[in-house]
C-alpha positions as CSV (number, residue, x, y, z in Angstrom):
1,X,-51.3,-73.8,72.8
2,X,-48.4,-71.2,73.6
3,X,-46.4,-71.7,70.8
4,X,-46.4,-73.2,67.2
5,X,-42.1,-74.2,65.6
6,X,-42.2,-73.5,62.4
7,X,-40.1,-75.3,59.7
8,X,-39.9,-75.2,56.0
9,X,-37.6,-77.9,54.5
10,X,-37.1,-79.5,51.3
11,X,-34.7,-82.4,50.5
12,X,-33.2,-82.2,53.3
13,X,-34.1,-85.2,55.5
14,X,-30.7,-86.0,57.4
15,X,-30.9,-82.2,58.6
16,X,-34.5,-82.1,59.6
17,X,-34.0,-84.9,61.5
18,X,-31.1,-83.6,63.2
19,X,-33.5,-80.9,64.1
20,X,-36.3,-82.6,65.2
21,X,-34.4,-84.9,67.5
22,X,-33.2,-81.4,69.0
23,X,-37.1,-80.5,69.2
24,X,-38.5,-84.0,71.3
25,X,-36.0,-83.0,73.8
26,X,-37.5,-79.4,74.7
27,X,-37.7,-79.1,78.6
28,X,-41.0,-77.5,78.2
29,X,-44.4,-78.9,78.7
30,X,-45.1,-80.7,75.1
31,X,-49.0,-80.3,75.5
32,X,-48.0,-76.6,74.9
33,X,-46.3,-76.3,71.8
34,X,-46.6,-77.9,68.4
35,X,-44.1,-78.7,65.6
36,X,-45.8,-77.9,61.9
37,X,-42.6,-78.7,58.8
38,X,-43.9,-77.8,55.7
39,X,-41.9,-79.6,52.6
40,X,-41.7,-77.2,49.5
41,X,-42.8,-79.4,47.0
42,X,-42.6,-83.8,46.6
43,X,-40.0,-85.0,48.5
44,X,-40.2,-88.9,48.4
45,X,-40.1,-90.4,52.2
46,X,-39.2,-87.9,53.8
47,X,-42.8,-87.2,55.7
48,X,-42.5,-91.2,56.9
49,X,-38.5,-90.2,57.8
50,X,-40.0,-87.0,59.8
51,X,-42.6,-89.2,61.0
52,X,-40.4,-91.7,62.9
53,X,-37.8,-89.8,63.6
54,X,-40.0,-87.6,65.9
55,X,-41.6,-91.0,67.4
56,X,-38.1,-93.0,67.9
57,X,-36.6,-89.6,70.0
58,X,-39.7,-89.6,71.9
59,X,-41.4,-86.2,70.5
60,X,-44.3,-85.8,72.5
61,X,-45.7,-83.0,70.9
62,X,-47.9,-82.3,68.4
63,X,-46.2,-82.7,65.0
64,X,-47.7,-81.5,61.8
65,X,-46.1,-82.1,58.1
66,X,-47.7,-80.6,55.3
67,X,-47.2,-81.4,51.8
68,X,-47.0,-77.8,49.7
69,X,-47.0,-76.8,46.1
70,X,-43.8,-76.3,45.2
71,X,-43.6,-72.3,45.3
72,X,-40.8,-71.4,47.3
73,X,-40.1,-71.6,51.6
74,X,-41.6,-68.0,52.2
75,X,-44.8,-69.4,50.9
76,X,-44.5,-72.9,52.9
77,X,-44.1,-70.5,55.9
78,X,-47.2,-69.0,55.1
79,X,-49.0,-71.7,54.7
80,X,-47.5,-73.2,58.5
81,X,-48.5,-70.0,59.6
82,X,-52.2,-70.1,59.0
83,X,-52.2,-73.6,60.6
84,X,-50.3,-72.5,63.6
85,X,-52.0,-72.7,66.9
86,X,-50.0,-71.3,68.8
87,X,-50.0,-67.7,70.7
88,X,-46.8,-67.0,69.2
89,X,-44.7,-68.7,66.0
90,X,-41.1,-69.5,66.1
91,X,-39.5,-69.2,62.9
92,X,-36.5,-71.9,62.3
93,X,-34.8,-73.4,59.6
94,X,-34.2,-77.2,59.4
95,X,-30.8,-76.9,59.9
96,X,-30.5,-75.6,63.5
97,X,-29.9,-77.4,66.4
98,X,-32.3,-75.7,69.4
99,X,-31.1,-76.7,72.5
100,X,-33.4,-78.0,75.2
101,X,-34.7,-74.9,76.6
102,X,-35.1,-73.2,73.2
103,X,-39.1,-72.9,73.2
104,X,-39.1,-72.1,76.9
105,X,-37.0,-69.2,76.3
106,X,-38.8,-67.8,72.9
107,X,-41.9,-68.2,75.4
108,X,-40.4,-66.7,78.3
109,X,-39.1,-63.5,76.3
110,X,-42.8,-62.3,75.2
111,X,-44.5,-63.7,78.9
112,X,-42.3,-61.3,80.6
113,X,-43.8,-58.2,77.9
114,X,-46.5,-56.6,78.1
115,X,-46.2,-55.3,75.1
116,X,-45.3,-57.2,71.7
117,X,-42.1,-57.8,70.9
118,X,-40.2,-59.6,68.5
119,X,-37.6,-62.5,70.0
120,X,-34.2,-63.3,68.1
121,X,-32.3,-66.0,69.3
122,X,-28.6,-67.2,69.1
123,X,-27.9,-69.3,66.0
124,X,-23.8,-69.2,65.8
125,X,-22.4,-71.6,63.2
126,X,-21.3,-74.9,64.5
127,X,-17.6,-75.7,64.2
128,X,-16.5,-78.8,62.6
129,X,-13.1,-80.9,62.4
130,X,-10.0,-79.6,60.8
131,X,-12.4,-75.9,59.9
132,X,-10.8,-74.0,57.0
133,X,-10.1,-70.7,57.0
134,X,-13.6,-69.4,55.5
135,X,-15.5,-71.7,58.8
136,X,-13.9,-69.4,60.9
137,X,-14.7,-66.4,59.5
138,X,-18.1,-67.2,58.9
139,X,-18.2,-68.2,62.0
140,X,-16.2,-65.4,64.4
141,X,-17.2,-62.3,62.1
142,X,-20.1,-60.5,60.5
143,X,-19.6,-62.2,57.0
144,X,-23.2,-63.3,57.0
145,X,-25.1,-62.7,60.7
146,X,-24.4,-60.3,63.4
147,X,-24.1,-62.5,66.4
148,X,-20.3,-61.3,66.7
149,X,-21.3,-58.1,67.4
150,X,-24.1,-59.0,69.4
151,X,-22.5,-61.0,71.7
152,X,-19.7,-59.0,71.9
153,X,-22.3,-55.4,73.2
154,X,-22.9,-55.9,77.2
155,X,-26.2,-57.9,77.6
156,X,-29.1,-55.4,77.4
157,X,-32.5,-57.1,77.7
158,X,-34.3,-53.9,76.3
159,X,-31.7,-52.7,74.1
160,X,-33.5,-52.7,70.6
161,X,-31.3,-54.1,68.0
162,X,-33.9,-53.0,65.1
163,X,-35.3,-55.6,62.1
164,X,-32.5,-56.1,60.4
165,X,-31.3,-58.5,63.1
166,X,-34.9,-60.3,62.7
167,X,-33.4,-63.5,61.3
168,X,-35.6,-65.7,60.0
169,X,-33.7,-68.9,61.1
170,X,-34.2,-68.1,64.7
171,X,-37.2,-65.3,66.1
172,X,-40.2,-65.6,67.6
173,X,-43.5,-63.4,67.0
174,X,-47.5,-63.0,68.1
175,X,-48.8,-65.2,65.6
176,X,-52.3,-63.0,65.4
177,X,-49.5,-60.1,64.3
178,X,-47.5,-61.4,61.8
179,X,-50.8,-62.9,60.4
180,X,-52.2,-59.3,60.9
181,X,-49.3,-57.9,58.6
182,X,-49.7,-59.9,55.8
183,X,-46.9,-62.8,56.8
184,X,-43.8,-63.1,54.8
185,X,-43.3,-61.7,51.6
186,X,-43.7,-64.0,48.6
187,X,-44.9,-62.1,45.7
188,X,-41.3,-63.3,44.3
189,X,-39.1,-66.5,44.7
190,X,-36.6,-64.8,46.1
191,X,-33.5,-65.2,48.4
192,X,-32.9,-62.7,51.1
193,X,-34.9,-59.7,53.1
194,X,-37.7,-61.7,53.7
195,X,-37.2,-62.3,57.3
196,X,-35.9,-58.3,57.9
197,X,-38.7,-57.2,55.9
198,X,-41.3,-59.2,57.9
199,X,-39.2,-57.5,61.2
200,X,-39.8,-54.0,59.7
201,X,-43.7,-54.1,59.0
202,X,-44.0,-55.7,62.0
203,X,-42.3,-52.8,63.7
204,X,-43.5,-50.5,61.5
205,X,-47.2,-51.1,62.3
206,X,-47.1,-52.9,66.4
207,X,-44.0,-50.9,67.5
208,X,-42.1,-53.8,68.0
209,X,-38.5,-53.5,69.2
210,X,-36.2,-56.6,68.4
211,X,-34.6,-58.3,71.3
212,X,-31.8,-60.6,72.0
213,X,-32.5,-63.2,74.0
214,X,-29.2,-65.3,73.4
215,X,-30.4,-68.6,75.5
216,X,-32.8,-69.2,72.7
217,X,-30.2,-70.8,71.0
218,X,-30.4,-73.4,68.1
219,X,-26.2,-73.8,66.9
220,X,-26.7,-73.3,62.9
221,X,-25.3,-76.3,61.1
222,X,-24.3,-74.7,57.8
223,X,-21.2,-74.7,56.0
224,X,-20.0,-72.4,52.9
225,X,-18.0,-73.0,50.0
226,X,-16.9,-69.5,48.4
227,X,-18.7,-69.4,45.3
228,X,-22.0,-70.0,47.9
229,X,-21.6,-67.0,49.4
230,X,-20.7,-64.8,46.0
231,X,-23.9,-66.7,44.9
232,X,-25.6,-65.5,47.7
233,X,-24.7,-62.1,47.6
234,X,-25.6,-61.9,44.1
235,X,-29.2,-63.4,44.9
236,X,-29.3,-60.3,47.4
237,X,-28.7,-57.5,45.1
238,X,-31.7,-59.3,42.7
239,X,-33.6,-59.5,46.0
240,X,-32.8,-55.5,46.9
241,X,-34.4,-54.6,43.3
242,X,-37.2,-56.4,43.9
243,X,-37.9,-55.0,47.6
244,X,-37.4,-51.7,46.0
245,X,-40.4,-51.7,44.1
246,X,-42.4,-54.3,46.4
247,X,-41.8,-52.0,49.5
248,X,-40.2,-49.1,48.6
249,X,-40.3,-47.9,52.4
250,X,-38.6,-50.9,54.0
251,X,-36.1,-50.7,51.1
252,X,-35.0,-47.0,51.9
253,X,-34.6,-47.9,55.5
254,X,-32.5,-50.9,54.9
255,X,-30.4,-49.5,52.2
256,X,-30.1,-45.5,52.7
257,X,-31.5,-45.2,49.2
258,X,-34.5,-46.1,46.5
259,X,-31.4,-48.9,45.2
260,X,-33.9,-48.7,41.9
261,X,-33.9,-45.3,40.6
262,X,-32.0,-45.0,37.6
263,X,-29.1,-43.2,39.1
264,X,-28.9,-46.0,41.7
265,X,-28.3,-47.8,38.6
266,X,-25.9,-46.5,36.6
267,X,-24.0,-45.9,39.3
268,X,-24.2,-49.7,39.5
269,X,-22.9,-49.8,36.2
270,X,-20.0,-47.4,36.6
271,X,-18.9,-49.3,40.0
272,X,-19.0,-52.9,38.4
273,X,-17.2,-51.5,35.5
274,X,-14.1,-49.7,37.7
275,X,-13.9,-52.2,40.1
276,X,-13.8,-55.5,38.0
277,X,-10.1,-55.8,37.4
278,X,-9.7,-55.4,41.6
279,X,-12.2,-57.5,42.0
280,X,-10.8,-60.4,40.0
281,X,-7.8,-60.7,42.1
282,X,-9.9,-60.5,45.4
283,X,-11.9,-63.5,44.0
284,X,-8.9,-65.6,43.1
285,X,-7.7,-65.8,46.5
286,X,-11.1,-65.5,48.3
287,X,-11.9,-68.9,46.3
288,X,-8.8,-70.6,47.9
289,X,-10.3,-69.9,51.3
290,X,-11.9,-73.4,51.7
291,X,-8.5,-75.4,51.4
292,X,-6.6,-73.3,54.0
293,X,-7.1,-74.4,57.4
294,X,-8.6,-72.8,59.6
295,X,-5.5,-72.7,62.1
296,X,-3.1,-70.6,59.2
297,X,-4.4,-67.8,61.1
298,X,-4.6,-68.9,64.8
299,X,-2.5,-67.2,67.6
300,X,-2.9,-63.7,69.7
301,X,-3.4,-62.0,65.7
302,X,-6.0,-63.8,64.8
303,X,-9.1,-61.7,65.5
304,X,-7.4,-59.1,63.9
305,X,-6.5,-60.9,60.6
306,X,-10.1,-62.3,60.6
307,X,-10.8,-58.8,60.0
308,X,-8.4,-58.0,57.9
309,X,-9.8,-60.8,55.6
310,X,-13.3,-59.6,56.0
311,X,-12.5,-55.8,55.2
312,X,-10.4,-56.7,51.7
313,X,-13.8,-59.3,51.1
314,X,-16.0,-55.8,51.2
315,X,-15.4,-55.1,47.9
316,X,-15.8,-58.1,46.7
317,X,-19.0,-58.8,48.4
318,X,-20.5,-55.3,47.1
319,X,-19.5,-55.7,43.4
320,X,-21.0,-58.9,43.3
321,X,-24.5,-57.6,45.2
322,X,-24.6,-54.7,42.8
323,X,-24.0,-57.2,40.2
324,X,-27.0,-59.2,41.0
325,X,-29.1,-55.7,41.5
326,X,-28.2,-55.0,37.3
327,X,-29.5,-58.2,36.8
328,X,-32.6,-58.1,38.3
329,X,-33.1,-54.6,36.4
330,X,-32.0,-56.1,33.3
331,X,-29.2,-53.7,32.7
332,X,-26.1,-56.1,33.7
333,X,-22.8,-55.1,32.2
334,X,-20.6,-57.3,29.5
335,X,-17.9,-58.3,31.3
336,X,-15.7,-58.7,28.0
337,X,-12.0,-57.6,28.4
């Protein structure tokens, strides 16, 4: 068995599916790579929707779905990854669209190593009918992932773009090593660093560079409301504390700094405090961003506003990180006028 799909999920059926049916049609041999979803937690039919779904699109591998405790998706993928089989493990997430040669290329990037390496595929956001304005940024910048810039560097097979382009919902690994590190990090039920964490102990300890390998693609079917992404950047700054003190050396390396010394935060403090009233107005018209279409910006300028829009949402995005990083070290700021 070459290669083991992972897939946490939970009440998610319609997007599973959608992945799944992407899965059955894999050009590569079937006997050689299995499919394991693990649900976080009861999720009522949708094992008998997974089930068929795989059957009726004529999935001819092995397909495993395991019922977990619910504790979180970093422990489902550990508990996919000591079933896995496979020589190496492909991390997804449910709501990615692989296309048919997916598996062969995650394969085909470590077969042509002789050393290990870790494999990060192409997940852009998929574009949908009459996009707004924060689809396309999401999409065509770095507002979340990387793939912009990525795409945009001339095509290097060796260049090493580092862990913290080791996203979860798309790399590939030696199963025996990411076992041999521990797996993912789940001392916490937190959101965010999990997957770039996992990159930089794996690099930290098997010298593994991170490469690109951009026909691995599986097109990201994910769409954002603004107050999504504030919440996820909040979630992020209460992840950073907790990496702090979990891994203190990944945490320097990702953020320049111990982010959980007490400097770090009353600095925190201070920069929540002089930035709120700027801040407030960035957020009123960052909300708005889902009711203007996407094509008030299209024309020779747009690349250039798109940036624009994501340079005045900087501030924005770090205020509400460092927000989330006072919370998690219980020194948050009244916000009182």
């Amino acid at each position: 068995m070459q290669a083991s799909v992972l897939i946490p999920t939970f009440a998610r059926s319609d997007k599973l599916a959608n992945c799944l049916a992407c899965l059955a049609k894999q050009d590569f041999d079937h006997s050689q790579f299995e499919v394991i979803v693990g649900f976080d937690g009861p999720d009522p039919g949708a094992e008998d929707a997974a089930r068929e779904k795989w059957k009726s699109c004529g999935g001819r591998a092995p397909l495993e779905l395991m019922q977990c405790p619910r504790e979180g998706l970093m422990m489902v993928r550990n508990r996919m990854l000591k079933r896995a089989r496979g020589t190496f493990m492909i991390s997804i997430n449910d709501d990615v669209r692989p296309v048919p040669g997916f598996v062969g290329a995650h394969i085909g990037a470590h077969r042509t190593r002789a050393k290990p390496i870790v494999a990060v595929g192409a997940s852009p956001f998929c574009r949908r009918e009459n996009e707004s304005l924060l689809d396309l940024l999401t999409r065509k910048t770095s507002m979340i992932f990387f793939y912009d810039t990525m795409d945009a560097a001339p095509f290097d097979p060796e260049r090493d773009w580092g862990f913290r382009h080791c996203f979860g919902l798309n790399f590939s690994a030696r199963t025996e090593l990411v076992r041999a590190v521990g797996g993912f990090y789940a001392g916490e039920r937190l959101y965010g660093y999990e997957d770039i964490e996992l990159g930089f102990r794996l690099a930290q300890e098997h010298a593994t560079p991170v490469l690109y390998r951009p026909d691995a693609r599986a097109d990201h079917e994910h769409f954002y409301r603004p107050q999504d992404l504030l919440t996820r950047e909040h979630n992020l700054g209460v992840a950073a504390w907790h990496f702090a003190r979990a891994n203190p050396s990944f945490a320097k390396a990702c953020f320049g700094r111990d982010v959980s010394l007490s400097e770090e935060v009353e600095y925190s403090q201070a920069f929540v405090t002089r930035e709120r009233v700027g801040v407030e107005r960035i957020r009123d018209s960052f909300l708005r961003y889902s009711d203007i279409p996407a094509t008030a910006v299209e024309g020779a300028y747009e690349a250039l506003l798109l940036q624009a829009l994501l340079q005045q949402f900087l501030l924005l995005k770090r205020w509400t990180w460092r927000s989330g990083l006072l919370a998690a070290a219980g020194a948050e700021v009244s916000m009182a006028a």
